[in-house]
C-alpha positions in Angstrom: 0.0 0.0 0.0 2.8 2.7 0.9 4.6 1.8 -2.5 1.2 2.7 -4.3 1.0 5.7 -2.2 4.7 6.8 -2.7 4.3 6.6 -6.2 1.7 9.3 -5.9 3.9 11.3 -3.7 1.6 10.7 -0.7 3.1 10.2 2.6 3.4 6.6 4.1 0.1 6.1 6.0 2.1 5.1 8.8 3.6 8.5 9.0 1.9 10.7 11.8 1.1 13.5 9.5 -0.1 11.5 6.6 -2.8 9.8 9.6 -3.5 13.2 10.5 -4.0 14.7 6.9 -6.2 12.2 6.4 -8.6 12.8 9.1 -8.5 16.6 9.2 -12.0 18.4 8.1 -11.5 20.6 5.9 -12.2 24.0 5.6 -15.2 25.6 4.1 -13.2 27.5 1.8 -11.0 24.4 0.8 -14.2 22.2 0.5 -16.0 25.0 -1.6 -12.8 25.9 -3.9 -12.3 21.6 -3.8 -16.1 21.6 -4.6 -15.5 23.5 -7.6 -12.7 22.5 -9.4 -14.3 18.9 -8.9 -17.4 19.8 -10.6 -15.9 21.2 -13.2 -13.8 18.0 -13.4 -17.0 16.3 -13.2 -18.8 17.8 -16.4 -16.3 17.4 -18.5 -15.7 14.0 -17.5 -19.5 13.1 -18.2 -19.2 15.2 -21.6 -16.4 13.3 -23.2 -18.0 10.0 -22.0 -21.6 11.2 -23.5 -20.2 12.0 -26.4 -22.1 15.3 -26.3 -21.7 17.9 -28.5 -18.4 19.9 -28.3 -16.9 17.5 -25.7 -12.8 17.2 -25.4 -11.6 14.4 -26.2 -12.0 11.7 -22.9 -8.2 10.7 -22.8 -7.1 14.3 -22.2 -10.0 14.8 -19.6 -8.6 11.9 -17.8 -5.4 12.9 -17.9 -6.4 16.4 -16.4 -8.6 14.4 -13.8 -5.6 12.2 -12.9 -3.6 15.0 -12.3 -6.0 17.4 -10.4 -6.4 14.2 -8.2 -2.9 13.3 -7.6 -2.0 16.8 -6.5 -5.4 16.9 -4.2 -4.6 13.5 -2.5 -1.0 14.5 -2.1 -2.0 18.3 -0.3 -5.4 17.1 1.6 -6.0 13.4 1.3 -9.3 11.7 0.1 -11.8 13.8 0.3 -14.4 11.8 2.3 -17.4 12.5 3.5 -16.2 12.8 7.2 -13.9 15.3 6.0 -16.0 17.1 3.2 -19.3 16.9 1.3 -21.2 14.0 -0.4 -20.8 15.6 -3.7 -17.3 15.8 -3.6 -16.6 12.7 -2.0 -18.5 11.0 -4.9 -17.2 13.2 -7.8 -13.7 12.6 -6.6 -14.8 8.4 -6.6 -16.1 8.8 -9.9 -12.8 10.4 -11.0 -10.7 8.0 -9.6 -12.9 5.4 -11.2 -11.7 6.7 -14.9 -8.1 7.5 -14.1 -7.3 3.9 -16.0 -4.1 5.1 -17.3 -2.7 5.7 -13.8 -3.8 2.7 -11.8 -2.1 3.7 -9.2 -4.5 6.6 -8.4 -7.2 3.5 -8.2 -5.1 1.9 -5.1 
């Protein structure tokens, strides 16, 4: 698990300040700027997988999805919904769900 983590640059979970990173709320502004970076993650994400008109193309929304999320993890761990809101708990599952060409963010 701490390889997987390491290759994301995340801290060791054994390591005091990754364990309390993890279970930290966060803030309202950091869940409300989080909030909205995600969603606009999120409707690009659904565009490119609906096909819908004017969509980018899915592999470069992935690839901007993957990276969003490995630098969020790395600064303020997963974004659960002990630490944040349902909607960006989910959105940040569904992300992770599609980030195929980095498995590692899937661990």
């Amino acid at each position: 698990m701490d390889a997987r983590r390491a290759v994301l640059g995340l801290l060791p979970l054994a390591d005091p300040l990754a364990e309390a990173a993890l279970n930290t709320p966060l803030t309202g502004a950091e869940i409300e700027r989080l909030g909205d970076e995600m969603a606009h993650l999120f409707i690009q994400d659904q565009a490119s997988r609906l096909d819908q008109p004017g969509a980018r193309d899915r592999e470069a929304v992935d690839t901007e999805s993957t990276a969003w999320l490995k630098t969020t993890l790395s600064q303020y761990g997963w974004p659960s919904t002990n630490r944040t809101d349902s909607d960006l708990a989910f959105n940040a599952w569904l992300l992770t769900k599609h980030a195929d060409a980095n498995t590692a963010v899937q661990a």
